[in-house]
C-alpha positions as CSV (number, residue, x, y, z in Angstrom):
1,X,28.3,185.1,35.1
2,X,31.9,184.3,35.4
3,X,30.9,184.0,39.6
4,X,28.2,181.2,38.6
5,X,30.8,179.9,36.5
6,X,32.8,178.9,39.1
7,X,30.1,177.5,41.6
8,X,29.3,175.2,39.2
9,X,32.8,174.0,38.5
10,X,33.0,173.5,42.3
11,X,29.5,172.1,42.7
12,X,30.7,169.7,39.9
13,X,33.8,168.7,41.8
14,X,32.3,168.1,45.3
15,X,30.0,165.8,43.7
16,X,32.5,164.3,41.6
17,X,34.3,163.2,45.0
18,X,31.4,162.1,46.7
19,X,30.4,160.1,44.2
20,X,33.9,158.9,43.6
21,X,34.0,158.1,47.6
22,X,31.1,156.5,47.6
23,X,32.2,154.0,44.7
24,X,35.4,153.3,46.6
25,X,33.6,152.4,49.5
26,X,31.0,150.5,47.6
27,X,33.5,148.6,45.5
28,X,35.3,147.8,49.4
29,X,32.0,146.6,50.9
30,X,31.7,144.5,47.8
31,X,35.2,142.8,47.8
32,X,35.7,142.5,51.8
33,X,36.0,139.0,52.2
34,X,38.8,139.1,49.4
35,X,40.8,142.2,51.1
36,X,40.4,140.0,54.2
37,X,41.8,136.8,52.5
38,X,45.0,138.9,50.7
39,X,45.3,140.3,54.0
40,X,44.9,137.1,56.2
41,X,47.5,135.3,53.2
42,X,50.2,138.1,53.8
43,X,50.3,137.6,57.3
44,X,50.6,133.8,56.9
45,X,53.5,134.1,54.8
46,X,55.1,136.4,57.1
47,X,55.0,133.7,60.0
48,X,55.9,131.4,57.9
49,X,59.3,133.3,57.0
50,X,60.0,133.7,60.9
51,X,59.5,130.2,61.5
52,X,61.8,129.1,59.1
53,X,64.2,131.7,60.3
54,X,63.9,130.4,63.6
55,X,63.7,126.8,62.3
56,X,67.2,127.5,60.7
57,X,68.6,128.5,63.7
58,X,67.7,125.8,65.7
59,X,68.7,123.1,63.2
60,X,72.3,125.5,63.0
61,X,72.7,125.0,66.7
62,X,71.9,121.2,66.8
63,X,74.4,120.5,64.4
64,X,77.3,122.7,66.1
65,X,76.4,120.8,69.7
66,X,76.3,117.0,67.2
67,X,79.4,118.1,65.8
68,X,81.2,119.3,69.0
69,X,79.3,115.9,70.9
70,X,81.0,113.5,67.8
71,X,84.6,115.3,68.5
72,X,84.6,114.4,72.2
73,X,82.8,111.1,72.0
74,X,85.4,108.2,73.4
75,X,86.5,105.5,71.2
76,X,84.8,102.3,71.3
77,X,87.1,100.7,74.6
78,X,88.3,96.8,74.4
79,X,86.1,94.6,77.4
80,X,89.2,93.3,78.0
81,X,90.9,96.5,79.3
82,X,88.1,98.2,79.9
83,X,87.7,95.9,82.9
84,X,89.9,94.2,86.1
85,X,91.9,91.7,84.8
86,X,94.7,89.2,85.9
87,X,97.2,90.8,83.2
88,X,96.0,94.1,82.9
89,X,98.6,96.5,82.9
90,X,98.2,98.9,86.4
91,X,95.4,97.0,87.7
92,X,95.6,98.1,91.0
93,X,96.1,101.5,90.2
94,X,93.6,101.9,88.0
95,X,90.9,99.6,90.1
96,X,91.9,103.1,92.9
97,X,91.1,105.4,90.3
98,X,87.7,103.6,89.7
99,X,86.9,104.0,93.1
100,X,88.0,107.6,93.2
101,X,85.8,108.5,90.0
102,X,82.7,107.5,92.8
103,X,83.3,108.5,95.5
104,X,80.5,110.6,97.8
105,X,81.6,113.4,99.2
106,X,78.5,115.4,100.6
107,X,76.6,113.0,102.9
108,X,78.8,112.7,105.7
109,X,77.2,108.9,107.8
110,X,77.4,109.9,111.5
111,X,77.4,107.0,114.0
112,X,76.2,107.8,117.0
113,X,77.2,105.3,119.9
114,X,77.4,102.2,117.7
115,X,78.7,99.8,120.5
116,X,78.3,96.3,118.8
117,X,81.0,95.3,116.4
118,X,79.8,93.5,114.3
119,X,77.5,96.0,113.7
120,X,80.2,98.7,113.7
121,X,82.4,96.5,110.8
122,X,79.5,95.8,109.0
123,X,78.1,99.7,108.5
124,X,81.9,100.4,107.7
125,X,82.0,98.2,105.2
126,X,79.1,99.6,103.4
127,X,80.1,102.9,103.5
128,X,83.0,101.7,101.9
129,X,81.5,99.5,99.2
130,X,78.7,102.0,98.3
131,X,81.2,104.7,98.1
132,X,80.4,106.8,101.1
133,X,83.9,108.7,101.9
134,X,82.9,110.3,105.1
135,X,81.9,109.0,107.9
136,X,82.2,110.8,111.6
137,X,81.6,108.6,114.8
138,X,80.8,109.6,118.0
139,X,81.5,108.3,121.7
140,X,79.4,106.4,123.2
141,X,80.0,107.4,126.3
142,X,79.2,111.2,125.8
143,X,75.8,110.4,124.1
144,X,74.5,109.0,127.1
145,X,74.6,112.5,128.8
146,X,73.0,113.9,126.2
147,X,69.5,111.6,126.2
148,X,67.5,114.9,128.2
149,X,66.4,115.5,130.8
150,X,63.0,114.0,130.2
151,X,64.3,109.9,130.4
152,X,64.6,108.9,134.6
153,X,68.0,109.2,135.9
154,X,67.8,105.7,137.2
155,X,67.5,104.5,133.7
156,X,70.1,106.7,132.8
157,X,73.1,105.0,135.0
158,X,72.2,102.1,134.3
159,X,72.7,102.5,130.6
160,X,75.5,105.0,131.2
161,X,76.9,102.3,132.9
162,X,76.3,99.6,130.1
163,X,77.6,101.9,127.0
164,X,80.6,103.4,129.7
165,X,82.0,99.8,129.4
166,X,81.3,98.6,125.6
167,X,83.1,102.0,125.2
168,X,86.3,100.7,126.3
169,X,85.9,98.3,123.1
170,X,86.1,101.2,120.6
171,X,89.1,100.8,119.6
172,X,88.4,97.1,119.0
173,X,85.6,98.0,117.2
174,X,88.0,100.0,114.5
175,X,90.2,96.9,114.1
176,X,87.5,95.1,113.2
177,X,86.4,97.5,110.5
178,X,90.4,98.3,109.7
179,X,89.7,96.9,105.7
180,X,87.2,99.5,105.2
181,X,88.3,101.7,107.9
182,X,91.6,102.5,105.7
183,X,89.8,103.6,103.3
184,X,87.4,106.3,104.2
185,X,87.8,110.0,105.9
186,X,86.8,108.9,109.4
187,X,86.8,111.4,112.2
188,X,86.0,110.6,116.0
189,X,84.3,112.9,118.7
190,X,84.0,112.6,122.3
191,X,81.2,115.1,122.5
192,X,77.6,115.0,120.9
193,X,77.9,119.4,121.1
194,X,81.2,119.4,119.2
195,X,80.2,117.3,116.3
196,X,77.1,119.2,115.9
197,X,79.2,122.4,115.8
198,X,81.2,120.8,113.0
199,X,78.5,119.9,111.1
200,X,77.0,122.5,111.1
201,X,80.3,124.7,110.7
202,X,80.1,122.7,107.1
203,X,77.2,123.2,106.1
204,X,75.5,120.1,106.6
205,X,72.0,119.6,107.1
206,X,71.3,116.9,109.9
207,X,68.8,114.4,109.4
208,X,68.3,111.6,112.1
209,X,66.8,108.4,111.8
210,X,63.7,107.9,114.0
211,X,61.4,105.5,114.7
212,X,58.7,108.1,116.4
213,X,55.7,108.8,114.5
214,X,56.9,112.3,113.9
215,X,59.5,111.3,111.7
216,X,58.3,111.1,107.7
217,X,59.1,107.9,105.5
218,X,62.3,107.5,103.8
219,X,61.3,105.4,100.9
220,X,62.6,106.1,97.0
221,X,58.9,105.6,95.9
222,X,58.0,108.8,97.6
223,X,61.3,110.5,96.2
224,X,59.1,113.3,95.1
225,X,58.0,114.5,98.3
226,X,61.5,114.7,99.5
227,X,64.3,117.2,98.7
228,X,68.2,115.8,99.7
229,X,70.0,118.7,100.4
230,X,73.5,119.3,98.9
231,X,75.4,118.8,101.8
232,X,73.7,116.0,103.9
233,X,74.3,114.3,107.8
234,X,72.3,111.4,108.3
235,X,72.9,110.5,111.8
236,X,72.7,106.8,112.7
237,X,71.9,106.0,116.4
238,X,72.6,102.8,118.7
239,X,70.9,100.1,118.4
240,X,68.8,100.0,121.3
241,X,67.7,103.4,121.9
242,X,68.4,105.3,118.9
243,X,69.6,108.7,118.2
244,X,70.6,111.1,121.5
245,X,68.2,114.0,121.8
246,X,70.8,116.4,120.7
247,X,71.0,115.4,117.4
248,X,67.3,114.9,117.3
249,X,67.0,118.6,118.5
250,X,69.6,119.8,116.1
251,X,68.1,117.9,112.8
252,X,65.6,119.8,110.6
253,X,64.3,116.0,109.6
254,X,63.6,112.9,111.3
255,X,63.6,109.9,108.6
256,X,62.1,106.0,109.6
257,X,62.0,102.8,106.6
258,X,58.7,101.6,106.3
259,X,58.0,98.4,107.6
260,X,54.9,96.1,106.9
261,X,55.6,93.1,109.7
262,X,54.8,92.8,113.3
263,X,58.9,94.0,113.6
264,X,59.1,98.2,113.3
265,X,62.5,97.9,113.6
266,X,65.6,96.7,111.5
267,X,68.9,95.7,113.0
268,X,71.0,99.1,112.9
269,X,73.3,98.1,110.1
270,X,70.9,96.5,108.2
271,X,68.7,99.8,108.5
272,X,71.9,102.2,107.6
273,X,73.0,100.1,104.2
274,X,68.9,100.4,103.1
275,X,69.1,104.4,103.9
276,X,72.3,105.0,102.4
277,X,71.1,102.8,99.1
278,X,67.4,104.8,99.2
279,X,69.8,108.2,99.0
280,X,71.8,107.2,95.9
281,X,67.9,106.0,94.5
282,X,66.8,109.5,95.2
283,X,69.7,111.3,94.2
284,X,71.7,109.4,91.6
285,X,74.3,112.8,91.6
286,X,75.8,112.0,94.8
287,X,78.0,109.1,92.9
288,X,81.1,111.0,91.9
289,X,80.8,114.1,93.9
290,X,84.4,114.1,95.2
291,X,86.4,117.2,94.3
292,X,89.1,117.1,92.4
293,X,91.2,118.2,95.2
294,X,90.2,116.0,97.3
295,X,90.7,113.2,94.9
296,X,94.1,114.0,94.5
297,X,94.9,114.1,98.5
298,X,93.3,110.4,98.7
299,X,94.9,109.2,95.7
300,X,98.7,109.8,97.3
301,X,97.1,108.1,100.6
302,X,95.6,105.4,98.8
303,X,98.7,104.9,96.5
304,X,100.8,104.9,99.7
305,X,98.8,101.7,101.0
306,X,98.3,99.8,97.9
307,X,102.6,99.6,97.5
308,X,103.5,96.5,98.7
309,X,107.1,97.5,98.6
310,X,109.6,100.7,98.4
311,X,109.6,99.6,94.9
312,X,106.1,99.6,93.7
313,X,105.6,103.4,96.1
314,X,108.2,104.8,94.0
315,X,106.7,103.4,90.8
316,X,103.2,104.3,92.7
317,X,103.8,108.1,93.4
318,X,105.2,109.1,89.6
319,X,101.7,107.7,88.5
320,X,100.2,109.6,91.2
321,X,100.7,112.9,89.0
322,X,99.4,111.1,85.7
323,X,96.8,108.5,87.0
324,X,95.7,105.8,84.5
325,X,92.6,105.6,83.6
326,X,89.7,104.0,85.8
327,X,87.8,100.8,84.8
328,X,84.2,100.7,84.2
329,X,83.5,99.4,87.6
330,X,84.5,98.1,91.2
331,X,83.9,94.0,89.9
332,X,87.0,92.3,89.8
333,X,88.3,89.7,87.7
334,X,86.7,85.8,88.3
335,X,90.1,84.5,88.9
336,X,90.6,87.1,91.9
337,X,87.5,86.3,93.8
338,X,88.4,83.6,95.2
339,X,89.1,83.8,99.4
340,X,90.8,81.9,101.7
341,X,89.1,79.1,103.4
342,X,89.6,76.8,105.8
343,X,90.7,72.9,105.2
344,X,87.9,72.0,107.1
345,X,85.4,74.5,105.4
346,X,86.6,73.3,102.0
347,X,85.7,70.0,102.8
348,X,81.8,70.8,104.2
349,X,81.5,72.5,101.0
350,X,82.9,69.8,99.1
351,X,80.8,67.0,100.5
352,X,78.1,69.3,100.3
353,X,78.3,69.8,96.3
354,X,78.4,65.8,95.9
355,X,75.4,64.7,98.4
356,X,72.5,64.1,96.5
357,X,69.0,63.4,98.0
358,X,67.6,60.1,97.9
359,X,71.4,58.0,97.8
């Protein structure tokens, strides 16, 4: 009795739980979309608390970079000193420091036997005025024996010959370009071999200019398509046949303008200001690259040269230490722009200004 006692007690139990389980799992079938919604809700809530976490902390760094941008954010500067001026106090000085602050330091402009002089002065010059610092020239002579073997040795007398004797003029060529030439870190070679060695002993990449159709366009639009190394040797070549084959054999890029007349070719200064412009277009970083070392070793040249007396050096090298502080750019003022002329030049121009057609 008591034995049938108990097997109902547990009989009573089991069922109990079953029924109680299935209940449970009824009531859960029944309210599913709800348990979904609490659960979907939860998880909402809990992105929503780590987005504003991370919210928080992106706003907190913004600020700290505003606030630490507003403390070193430069006064508003006067026009009037900010820029070359007749009464500007250390004009010259600070008109060397302007030039300094952009200078190019890694694209070296290598001239390979430039013989013409004007042509000479006039890529000098704008090296100078677009802030190219280095510039490495080589003999013309030397570049003749290093054409290959390929071009007929007739040919190549006769225009050994030719550059053998313009080569004499180098040194003419140099005065010519002495107001830029002063200037800028220029370095001569008598051998094709040795300036590749230094070149490359530096770290430059050599690029040539070519007019052959294996060379690729040079052309800002296409600055995509075209990586500029960070240390760069554009080698300019003469202006009748071009680079030597050395350089063309040493340079892992041949470059060419693109041209749309009956001319393919430009005049060989004309062609070096467009390439050197098209390189600050397609790498605006380039301006200001100078080292602060090197700066510093030009400015106690430069400061040398600009003294016109023992005077002004003296007053020159204490500032030399300290420098003032650059202008906003190269332009100088109105009232020192104007060059010397001749009497009889004045006076074309002068007549010129008054004619007026038809009288």
């Amino acid at each position: 009795m008591a034995f049938e006692n108990r097997y109902s007690c547990l009989v009573s139990g089991i069922i109990g739980f079953v029924v109680g389980s299935l209940y449970t799992i009824s009531f859960i079938a029944r309210n599913r979309r709800l348990i979904d919604e609490v659960s979907r809700r939860v998880i909402q809530e809990e992105l929503i608390i780590e987005q504003e976490k991370r919210t928080e902390a992106r706003v907190s760094k913004i600020e700290k970079v505003i606030v630490e941008g507003a403390n070193n954010v430069e006064p508003e500067r006067n026009p009037s000193v900010d820029r070359d001026g007749v009464n500007v106090e250390k004009r010259i000085l600070r008109r060397a420091e302007t030039v300094l602050k952009h200078r190019i330091d890694n694209v070296v402009i290598v001239l390979e036997r430039i013989s013409d002089s004007h042509n000479y002065t006039a890529i000098m010059r704008t090296c100078e005025a677009l802030g190219y610092q280095n510039v490495y020239v080589v003999s013309v002579k030397d570049s003749v024996k290093s054409m290959g073997d390929e071009r007929r040795r007739s040919s190549n007398l006769a225009r050994e010959k030719q550059w053998s004797s313009e080569n004499e003029d180098h040194k003419m060529h140099v005065a010519f370009g002495r107001g830029a030439y002063k200037w800028l870190t220029v370095r001569e070679y008598d051998s094709v071999t040795t300036c590749i060695e230094e070149l490359k002993k530096e770290d430059f990449e050599i690029w040539c200019t070519d007019l052959s159709q294996k060379a690729v366009s040079f052309d800002y639009t296409k600055r995509n398509l075209i990586k500029i190394p960070k240390r760069l040797a554009v080698v300019i070549g003469t202006e009748s046949t071009g680079v030597s084959q050395a350089f063309i054999d040493a340079s892992s890029k041949r470059i060419f303008l693109p041209m749309n007349g009956f001319a393919d070719s430009l005049n060989v200064s004309v062609a070096a200001a467009i390439v050197m412009q098209q390189l600050i277009w397609m790498k605006p970083e380039l301006i200001g690259s100078l080292e602060d070392a090197k700066k510093k070793t030009l400015r106690i040249k430069w400061y040398e040269k600009l003294a016109r007396s023992p005077e002004e050096l003296s007053e020159y090298q204490r500032h030399s230490n300290v420098p003032p502080e650059p202008f906003r750019d190269t332009r100088r003022a109105d009232k020192h722009r104007s060059g010397w002329t001749k009497k009889k030049d004045k006076k074309k121009e002068v007549n010129a200004q008054e004619y007026v057609p038809g009288r």
